[in-house]
VMD Tcl script that builds the backbone (N, CA, C; Angstrom):
set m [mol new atoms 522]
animate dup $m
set s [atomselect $m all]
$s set {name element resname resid chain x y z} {
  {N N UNK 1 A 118.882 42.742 113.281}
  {CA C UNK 1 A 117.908 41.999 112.521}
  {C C UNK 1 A 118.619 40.871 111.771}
  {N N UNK 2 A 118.169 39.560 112.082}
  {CA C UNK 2 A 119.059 38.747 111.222}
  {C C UNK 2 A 117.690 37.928 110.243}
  {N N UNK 3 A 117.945 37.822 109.449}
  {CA C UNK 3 A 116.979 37.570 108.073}
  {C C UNK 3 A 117.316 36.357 107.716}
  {N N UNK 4 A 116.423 35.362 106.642}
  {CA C UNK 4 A 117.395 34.533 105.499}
  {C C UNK 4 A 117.478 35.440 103.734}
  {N N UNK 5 A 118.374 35.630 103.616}
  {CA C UNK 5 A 118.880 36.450 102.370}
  {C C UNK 5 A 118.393 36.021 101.025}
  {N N UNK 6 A 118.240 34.647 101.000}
  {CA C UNK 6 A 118.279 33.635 99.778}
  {C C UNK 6 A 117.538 32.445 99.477}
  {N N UNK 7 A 117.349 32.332 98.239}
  {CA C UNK 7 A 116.483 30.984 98.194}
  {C C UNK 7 A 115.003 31.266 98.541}
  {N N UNK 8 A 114.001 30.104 99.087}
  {CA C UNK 8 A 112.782 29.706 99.227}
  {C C UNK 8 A 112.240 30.660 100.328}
  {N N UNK 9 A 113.025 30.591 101.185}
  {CA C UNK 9 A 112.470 31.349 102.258}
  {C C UNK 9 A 113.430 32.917 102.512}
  {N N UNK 10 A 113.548 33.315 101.216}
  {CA C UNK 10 A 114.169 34.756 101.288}
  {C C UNK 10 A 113.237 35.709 102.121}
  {N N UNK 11 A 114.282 36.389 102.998}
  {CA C UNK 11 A 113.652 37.860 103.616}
  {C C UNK 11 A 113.106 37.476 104.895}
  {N N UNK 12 A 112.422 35.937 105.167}
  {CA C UNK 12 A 112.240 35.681 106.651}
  {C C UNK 12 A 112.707 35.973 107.991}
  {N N UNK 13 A 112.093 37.101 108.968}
  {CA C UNK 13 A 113.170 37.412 109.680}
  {C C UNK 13 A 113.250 36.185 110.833}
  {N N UNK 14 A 114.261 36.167 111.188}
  {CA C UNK 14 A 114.707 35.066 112.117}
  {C C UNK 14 A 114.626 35.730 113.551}
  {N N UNK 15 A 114.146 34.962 114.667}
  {CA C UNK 15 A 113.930 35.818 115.783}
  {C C UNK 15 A 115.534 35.352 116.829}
  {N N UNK 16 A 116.034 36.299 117.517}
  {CA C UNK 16 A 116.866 36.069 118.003}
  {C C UNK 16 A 116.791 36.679 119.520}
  {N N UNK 17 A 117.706 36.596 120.450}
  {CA C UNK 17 A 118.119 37.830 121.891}
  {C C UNK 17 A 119.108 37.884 121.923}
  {N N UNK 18 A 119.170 38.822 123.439}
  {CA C UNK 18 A 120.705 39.364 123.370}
  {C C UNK 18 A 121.209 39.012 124.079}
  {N N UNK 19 A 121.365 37.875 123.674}
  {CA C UNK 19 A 122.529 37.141 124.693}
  {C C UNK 19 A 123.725 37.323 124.700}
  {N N UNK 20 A 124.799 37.487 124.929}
  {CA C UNK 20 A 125.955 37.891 124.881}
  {C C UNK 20 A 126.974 36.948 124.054}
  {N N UNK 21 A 126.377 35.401 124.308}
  {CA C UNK 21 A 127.597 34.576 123.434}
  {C C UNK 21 A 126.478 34.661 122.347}
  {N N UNK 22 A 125.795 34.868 121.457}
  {CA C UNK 22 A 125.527 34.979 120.663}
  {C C UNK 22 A 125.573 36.159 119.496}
  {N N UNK 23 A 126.347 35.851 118.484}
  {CA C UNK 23 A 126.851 36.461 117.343}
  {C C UNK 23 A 126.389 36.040 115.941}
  {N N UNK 24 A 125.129 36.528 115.797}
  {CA C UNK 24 A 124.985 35.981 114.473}
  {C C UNK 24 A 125.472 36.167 113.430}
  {N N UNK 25 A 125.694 35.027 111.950}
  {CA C UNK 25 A 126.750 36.121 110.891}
  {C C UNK 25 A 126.088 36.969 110.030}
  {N N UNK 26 A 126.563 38.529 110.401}
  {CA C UNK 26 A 126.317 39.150 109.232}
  {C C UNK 26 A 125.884 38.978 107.823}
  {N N UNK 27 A 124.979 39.176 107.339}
  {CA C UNK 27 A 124.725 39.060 105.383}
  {C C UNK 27 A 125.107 39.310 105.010}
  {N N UNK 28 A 126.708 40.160 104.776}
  {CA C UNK 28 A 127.476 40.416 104.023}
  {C C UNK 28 A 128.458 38.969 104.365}
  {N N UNK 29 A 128.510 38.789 105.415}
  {CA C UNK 29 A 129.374 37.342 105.571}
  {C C UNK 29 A 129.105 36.117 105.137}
  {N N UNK 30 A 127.968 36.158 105.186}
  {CA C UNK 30 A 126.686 35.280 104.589}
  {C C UNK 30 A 126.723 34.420 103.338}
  {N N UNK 31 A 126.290 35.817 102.644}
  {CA C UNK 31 A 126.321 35.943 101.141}
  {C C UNK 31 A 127.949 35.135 100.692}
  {N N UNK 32 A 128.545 35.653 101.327}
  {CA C UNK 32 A 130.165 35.472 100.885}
  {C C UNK 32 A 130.499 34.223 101.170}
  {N N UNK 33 A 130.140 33.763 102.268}
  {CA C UNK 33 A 130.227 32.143 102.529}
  {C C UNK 33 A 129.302 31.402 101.480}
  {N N UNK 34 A 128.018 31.618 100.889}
  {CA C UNK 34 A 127.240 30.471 100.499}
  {C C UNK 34 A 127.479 30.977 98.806}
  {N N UNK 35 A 128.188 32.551 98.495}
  {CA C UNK 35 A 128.652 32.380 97.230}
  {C C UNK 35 A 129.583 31.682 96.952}
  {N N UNK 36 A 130.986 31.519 97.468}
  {CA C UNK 36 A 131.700 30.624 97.592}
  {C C UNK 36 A 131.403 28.985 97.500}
  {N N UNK 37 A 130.538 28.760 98.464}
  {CA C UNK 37 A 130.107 27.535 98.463}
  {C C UNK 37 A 129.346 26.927 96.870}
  {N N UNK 38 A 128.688 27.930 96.244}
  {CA C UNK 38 A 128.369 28.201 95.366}
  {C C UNK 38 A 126.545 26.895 95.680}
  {N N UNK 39 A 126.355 25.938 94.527}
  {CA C UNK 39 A 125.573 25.133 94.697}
  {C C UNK 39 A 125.544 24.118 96.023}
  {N N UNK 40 A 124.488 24.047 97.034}
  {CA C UNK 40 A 124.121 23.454 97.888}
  {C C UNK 40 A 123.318 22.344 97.985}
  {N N UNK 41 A 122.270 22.212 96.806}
  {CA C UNK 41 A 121.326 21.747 96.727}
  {C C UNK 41 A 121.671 19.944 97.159}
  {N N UNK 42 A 120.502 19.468 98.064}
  {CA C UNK 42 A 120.249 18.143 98.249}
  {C C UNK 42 A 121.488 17.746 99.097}
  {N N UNK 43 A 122.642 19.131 99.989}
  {CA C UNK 43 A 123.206 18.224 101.317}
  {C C UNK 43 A 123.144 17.935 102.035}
  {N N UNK 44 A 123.582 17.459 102.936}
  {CA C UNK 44 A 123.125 17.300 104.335}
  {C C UNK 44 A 124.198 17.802 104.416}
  {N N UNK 45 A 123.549 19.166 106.181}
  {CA C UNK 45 A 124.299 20.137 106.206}
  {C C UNK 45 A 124.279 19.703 107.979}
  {N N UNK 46 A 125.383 19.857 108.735}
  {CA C UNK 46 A 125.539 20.045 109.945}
  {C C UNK 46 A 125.657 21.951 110.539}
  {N N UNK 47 A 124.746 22.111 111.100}
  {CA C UNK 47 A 125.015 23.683 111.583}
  {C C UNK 47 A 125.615 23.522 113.362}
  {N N UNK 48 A 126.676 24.040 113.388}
  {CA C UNK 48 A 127.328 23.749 114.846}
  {C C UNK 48 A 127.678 25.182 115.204}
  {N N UNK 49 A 127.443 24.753 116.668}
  {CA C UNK 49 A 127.345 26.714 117.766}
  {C C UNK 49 A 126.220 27.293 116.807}
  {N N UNK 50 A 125.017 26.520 116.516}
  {CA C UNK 50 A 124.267 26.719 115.668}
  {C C UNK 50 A 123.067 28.502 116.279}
  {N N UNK 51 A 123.294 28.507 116.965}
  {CA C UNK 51 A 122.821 30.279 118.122}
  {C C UNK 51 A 121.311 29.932 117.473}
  {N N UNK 52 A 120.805 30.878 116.401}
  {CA C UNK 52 A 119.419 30.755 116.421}
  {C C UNK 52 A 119.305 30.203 115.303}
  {N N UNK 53 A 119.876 29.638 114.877}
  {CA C UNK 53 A 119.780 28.640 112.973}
  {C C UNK 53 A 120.150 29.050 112.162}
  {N N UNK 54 A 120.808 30.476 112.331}
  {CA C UNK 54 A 121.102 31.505 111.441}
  {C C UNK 54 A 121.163 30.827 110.034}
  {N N UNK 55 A 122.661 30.101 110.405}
  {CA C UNK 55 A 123.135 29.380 108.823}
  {C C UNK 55 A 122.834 28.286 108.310}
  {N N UNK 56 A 121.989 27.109 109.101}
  {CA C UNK 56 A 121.620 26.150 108.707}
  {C C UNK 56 A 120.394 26.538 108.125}
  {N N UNK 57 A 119.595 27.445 108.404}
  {CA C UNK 57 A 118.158 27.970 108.239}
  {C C UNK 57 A 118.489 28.201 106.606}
  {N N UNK 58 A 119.464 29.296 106.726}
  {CA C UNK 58 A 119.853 29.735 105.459}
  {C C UNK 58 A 120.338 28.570 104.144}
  {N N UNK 59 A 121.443 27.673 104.598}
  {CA C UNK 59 A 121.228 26.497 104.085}
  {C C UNK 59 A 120.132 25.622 102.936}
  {N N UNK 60 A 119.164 25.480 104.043}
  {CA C UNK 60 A 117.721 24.980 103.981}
  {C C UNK 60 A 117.162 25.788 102.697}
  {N N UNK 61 A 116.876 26.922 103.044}
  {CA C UNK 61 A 116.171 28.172 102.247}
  {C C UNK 61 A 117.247 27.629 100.683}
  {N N UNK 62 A 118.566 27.993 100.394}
  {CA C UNK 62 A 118.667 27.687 99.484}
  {C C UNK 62 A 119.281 25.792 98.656}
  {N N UNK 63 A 118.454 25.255 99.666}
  {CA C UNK 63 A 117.994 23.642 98.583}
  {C C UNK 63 A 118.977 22.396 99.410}
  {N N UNK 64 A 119.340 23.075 100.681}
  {CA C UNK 64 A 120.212 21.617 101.745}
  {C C UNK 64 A 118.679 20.853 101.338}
  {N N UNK 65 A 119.188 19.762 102.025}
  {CA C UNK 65 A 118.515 18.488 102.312}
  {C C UNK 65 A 117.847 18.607 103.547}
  {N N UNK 66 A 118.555 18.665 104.202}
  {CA C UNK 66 A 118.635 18.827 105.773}
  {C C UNK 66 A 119.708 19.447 106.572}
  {N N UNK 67 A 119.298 19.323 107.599}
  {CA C UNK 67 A 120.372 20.108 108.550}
  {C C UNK 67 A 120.546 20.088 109.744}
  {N N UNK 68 A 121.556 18.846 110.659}
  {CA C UNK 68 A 121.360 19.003 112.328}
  {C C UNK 68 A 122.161 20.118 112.703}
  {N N UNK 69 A 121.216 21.091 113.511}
  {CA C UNK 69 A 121.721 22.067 114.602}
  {C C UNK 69 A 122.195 21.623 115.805}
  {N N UNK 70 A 123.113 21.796 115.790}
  {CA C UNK 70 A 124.056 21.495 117.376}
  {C C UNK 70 A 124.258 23.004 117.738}
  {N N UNK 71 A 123.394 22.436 119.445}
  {CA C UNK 71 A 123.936 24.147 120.346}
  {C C UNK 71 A 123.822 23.468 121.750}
  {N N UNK 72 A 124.685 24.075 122.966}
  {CA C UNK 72 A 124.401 23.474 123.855}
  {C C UNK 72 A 123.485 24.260 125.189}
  {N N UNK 73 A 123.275 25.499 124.519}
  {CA C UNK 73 A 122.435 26.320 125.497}
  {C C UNK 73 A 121.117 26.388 125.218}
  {N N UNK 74 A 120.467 26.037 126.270}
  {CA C UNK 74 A 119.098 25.894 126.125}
  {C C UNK 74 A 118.304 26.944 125.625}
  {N N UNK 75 A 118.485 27.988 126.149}
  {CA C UNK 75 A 118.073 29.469 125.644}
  {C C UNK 75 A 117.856 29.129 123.970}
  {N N UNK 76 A 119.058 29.161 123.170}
  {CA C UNK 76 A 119.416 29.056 122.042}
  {C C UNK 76 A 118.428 27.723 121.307}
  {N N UNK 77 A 118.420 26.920 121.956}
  {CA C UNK 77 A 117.795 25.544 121.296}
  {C C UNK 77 A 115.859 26.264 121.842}
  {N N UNK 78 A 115.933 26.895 122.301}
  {CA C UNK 78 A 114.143 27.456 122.173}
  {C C UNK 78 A 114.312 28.298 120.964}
  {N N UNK 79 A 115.578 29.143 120.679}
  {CA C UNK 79 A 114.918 30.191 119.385}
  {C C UNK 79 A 115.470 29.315 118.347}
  {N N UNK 80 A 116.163 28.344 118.312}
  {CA C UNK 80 A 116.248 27.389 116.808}
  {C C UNK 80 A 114.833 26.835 116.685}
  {N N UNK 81 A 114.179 26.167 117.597}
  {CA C UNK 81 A 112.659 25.518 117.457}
  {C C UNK 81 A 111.879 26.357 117.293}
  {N N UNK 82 A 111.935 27.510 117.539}
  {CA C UNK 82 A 111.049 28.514 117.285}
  {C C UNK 82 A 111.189 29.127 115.925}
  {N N UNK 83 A 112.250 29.093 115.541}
  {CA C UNK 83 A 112.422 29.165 113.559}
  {C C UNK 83 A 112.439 28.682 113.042}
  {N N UNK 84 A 112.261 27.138 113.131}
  {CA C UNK 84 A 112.385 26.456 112.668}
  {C C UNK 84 A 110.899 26.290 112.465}
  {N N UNK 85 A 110.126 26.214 113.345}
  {CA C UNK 85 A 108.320 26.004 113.375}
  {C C UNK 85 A 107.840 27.411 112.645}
  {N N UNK 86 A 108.016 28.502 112.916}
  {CA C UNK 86 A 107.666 29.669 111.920}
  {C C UNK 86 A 108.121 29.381 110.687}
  {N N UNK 87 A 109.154 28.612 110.329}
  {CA C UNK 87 A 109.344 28.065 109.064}
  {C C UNK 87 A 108.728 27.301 108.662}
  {N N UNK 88 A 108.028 26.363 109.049}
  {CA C UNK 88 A 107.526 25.299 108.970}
  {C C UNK 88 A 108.625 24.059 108.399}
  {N N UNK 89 A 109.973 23.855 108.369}
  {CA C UNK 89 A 111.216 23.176 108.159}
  {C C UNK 89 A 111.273 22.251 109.502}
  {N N UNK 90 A 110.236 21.649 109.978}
  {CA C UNK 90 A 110.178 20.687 110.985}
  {C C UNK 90 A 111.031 18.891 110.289}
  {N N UNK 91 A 110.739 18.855 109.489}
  {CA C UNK 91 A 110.938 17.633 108.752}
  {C C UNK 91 A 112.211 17.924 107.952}
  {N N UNK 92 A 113.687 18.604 107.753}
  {CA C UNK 92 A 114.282 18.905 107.530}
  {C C UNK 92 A 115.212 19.095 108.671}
  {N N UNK 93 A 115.203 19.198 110.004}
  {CA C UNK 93 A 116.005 19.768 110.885}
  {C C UNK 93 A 115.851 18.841 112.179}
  {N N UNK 94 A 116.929 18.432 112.176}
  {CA C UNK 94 A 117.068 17.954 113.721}
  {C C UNK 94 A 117.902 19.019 114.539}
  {N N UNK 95 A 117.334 18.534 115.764}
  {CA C UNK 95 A 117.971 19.690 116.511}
  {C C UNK 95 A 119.016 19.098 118.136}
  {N N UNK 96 A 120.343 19.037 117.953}
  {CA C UNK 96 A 120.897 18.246 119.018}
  {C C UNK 96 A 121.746 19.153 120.381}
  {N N UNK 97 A 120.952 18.996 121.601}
  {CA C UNK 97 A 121.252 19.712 122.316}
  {C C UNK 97 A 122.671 18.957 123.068}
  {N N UNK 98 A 123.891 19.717 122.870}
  {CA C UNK 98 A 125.149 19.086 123.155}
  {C C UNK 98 A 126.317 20.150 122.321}
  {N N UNK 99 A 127.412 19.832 123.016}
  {CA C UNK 99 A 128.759 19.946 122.524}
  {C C UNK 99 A 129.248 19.837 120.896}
  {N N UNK 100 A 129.177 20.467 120.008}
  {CA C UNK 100 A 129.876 20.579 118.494}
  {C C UNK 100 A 130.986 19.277 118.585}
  {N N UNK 101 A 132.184 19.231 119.705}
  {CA C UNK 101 A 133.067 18.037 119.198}
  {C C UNK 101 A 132.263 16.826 119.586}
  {N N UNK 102 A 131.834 16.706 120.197}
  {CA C UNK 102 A 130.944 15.587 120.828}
  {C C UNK 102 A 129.914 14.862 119.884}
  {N N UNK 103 A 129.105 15.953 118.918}
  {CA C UNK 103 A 128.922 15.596 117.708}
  {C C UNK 103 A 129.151 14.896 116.516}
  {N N UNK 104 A 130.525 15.545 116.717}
  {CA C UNK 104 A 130.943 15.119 115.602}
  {C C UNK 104 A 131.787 13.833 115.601}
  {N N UNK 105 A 132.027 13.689 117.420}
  {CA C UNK 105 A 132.788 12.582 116.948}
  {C C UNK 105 A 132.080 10.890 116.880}
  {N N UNK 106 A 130.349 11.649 117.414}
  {CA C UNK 106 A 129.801 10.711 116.958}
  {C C UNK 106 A 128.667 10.544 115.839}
  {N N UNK 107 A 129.214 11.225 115.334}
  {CA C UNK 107 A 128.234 11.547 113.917}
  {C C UNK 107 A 128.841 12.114 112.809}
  {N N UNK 108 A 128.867 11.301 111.749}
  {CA C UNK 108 A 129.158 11.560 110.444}
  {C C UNK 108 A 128.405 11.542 109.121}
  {N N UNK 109 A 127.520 12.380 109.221}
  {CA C UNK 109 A 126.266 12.531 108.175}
  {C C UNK 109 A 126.343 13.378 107.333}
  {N N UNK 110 A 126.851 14.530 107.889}
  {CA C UNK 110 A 127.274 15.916 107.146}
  {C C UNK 110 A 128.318 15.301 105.650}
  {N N UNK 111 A 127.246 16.247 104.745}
  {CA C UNK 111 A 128.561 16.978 103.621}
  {C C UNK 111 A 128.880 17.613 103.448}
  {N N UNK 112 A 128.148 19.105 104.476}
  {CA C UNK 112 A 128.633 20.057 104.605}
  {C C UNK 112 A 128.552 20.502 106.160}
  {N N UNK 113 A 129.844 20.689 106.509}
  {CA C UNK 113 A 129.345 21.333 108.099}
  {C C UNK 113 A 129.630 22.881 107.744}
  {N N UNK 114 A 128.797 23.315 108.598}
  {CA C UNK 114 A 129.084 25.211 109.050}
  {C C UNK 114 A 129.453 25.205 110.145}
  {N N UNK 115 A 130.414 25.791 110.963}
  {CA C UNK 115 A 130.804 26.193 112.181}
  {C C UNK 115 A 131.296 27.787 112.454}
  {N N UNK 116 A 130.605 27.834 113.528}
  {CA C UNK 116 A 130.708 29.483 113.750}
  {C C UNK 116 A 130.924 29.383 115.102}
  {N N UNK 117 A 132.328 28.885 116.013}
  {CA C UNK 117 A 132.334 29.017 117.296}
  {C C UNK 117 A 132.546 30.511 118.111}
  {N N UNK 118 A 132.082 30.694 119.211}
  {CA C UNK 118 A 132.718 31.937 119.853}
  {C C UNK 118 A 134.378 32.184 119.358}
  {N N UNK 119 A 134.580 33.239 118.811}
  {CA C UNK 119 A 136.163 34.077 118.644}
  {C C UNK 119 A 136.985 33.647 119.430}
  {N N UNK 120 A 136.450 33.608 120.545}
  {CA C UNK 120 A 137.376 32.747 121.628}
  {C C UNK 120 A 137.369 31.544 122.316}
  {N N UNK 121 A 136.670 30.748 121.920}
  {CA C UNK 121 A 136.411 29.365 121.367}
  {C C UNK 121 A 137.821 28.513 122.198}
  {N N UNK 122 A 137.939 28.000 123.374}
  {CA C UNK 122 A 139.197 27.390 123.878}
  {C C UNK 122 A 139.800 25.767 123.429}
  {N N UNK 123 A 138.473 25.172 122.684}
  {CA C UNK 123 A 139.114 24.174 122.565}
  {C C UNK 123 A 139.218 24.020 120.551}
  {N N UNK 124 A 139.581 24.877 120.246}
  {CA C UNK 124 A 140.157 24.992 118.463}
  {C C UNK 124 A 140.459 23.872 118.081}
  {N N UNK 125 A 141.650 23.526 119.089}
  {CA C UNK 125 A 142.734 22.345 118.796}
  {C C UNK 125 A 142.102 21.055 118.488}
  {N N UNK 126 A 140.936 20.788 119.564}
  {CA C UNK 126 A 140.138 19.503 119.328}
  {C C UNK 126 A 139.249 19.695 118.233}
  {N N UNK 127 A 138.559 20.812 117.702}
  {CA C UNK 127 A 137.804 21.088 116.891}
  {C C UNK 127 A 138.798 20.906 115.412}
  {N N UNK 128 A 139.325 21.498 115.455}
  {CA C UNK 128 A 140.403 20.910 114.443}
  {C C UNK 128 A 141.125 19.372 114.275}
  {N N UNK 129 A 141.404 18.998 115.544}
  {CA C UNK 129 A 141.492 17.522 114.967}
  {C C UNK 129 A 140.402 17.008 114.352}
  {N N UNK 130 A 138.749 17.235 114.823}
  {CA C UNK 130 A 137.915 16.041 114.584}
  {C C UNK 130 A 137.769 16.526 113.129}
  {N N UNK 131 A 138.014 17.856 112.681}
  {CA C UNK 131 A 137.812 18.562 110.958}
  {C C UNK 131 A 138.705 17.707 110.682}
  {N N UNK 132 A 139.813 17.406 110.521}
  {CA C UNK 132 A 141.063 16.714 109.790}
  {C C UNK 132 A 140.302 15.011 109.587}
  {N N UNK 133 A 139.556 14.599 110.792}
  {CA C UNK 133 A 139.072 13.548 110.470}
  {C C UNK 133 A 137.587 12.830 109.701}
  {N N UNK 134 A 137.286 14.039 109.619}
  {CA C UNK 134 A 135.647 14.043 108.594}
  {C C UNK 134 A 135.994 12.769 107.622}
  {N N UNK 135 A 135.237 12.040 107.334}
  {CA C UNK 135 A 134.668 11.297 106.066}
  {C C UNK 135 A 135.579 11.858 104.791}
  {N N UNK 136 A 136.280 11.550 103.923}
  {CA C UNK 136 A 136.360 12.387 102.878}
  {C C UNK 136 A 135.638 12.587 101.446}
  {N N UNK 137 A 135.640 14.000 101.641}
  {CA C UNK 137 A 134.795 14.388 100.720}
  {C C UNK 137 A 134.127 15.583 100.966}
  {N N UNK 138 A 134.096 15.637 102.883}
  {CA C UNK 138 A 133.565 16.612 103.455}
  {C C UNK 138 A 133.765 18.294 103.194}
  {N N UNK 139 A 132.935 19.286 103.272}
  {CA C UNK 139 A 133.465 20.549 103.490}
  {C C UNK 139 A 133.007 21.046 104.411}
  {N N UNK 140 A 133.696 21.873 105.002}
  {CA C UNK 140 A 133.584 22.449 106.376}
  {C C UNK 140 A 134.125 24.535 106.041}
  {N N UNK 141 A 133.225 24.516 106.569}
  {CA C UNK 141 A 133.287 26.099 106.499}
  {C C UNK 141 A 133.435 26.495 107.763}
  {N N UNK 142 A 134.634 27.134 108.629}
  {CA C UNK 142 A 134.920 27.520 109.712}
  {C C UNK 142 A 134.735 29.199 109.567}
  {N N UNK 143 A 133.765 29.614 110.820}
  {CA C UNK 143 A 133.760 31.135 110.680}
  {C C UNK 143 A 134.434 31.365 112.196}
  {N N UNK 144 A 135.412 32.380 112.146}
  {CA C UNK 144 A 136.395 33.080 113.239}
  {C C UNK 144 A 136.710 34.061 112.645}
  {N N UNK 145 A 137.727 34.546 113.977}
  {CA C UNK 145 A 138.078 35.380 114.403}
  {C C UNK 145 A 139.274 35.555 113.008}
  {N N UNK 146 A 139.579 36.936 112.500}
  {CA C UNK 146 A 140.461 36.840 111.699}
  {C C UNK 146 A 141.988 36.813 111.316}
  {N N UNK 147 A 142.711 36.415 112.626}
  {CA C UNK 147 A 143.720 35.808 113.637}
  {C C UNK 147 A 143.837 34.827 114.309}
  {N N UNK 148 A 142.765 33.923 113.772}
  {CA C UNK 148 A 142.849 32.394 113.968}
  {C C UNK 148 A 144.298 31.909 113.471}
  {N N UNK 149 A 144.687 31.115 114.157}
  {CA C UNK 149 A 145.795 30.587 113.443}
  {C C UNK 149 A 145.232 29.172 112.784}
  {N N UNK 150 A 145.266 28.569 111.504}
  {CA C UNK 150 A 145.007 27.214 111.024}
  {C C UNK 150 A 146.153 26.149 111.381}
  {N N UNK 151 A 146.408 25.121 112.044}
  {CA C UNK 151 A 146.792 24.200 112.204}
  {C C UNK 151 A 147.574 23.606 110.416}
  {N N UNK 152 A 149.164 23.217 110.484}
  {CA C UNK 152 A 149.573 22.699 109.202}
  {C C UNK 152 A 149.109 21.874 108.356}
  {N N UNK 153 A 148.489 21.071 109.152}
  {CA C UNK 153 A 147.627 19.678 108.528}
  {C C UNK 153 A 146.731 19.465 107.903}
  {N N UNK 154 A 145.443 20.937 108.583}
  {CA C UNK 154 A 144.360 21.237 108.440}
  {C C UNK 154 A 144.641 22.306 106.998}
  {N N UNK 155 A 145.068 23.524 107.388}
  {CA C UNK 155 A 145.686 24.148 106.462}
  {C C UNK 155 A 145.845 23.573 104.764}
  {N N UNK 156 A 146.541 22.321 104.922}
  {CA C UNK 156 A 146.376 21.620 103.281}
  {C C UNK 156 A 145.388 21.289 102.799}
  {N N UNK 157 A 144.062 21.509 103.478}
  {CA C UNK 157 A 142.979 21.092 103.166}
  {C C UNK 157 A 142.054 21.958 102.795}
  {N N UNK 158 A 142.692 23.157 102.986}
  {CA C UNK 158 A 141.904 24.296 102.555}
  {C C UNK 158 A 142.051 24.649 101.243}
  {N N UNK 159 A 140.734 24.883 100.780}
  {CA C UNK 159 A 140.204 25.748 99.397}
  {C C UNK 159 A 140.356 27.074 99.304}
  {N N UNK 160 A 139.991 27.973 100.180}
  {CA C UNK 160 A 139.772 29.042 100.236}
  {C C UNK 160 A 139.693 29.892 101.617}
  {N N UNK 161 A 139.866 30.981 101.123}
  {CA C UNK 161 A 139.739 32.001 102.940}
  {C C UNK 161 A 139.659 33.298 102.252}
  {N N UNK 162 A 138.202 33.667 102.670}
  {CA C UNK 162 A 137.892 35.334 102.815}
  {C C UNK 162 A 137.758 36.275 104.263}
  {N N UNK 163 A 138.887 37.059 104.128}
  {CA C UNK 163 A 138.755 37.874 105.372}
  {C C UNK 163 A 137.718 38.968 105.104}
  {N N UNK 164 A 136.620 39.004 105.851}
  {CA C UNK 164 A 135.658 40.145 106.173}
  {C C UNK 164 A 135.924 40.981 107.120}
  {N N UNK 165 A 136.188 41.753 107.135}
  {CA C UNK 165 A 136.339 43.163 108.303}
  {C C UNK 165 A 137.176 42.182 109.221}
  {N N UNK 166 A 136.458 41.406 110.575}
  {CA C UNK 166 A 137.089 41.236 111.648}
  {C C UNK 166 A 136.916 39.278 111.193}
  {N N UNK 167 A 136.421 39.121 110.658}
  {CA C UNK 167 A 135.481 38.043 110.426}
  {C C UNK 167 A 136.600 36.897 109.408}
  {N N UNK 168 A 136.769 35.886 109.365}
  {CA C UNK 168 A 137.575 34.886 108.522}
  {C C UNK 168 A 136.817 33.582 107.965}
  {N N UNK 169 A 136.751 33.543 106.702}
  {CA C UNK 169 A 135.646 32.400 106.346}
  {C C UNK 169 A 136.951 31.261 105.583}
  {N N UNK 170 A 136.849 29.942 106.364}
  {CA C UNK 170 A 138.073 29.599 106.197}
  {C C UNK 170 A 137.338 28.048 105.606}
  {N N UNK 171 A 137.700 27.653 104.358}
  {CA C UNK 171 A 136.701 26.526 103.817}
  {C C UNK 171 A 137.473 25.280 103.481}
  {N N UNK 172 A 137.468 24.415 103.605}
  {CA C UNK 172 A 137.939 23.098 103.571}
  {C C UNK 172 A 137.641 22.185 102.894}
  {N N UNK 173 A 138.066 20.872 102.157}
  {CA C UNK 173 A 137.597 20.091 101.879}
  {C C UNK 173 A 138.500 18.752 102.139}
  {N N UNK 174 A 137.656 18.153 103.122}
  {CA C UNK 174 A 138.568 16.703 103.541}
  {C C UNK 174 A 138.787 15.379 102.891}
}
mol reanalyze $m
mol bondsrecalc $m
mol representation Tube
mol addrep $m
């Protein structure tokens, strides 16, 4: 069951399947990422490997601005539109069917990105360069595997890192 925890649209359940690359984050992971983050209100939030809106949804609920979802599986981009319309958060959410680096390297709107790639996620390295190159000012919240290795560069840019069970919430500011 994946829910939104917080904010406006607390307790909404979010509809999801079982797809196999899809991993939504836990509410204990949740909570821990957007306590950290602490105040949200009025960002513009990028949600990337965005699965069913989980965290941009959540976002939204407590006072983003907005929020483009990037996912590149179609499956996935029917249950983001589909929570997004049970939400009624139509006018808040764009929704971009494509590649996370591809995104980003042509779009710089975000003040906050969320990223939650597959654990095994092959291209890190590029995903990490285009983080090192954000706008500054940016924060980026990377959710992995908790044996990620961080890159040196990237690494100085970090605020914070909570390990959850298997889970690594690794936060940045560029």
């Amino acid at each position: 069951m994946v829910r939104i925890i917080s904010g406006y649209h607390k307790g909404h359940l979010l509809k999801t399947n079982n797809s196999p690359t899809l991993r939504p984050t836990r509410d204990r992971v949740k909570e821990t990422l957007f306590s950290v983050l602490g105040d949200i209100q009025d960002l513009r939030v990028a949600d990337l490997f965005a699965g069913c809106g989980n965290l941009g949804l959540e976002a939204i609920s407590r006072g983003a601005k907005s929020c483009a979802m990037v996912e590149k599986d179609i499956r996935q981009i029917r249950l983001i539109q589909e929570n997004v319309s049970r939400l009624k958060l139509d006018d808040h959410v764009e929704i971009h069917k494509m590649d996370a680096i591809r995104f980003l390297k042509n779009n710089s709107i975000a003040d906050l990105i969320l990223a939650d790639p597959p654990y095994n996620y092959r291209y890190f390295d590029k995903l990490f360069q285009i983080f090192d190159n954000q706008p500054e000012g940016t924060r980026i919240v990377l959710e992995a595997g908790k044996d990620l290795q961080i890159p040196v560069n990237l690494k100085q840019k970090m605020v914070s890192q909570k390990i959850i069970s298997e889970t690594s919430l690794n936060f940045f500011r560029v």
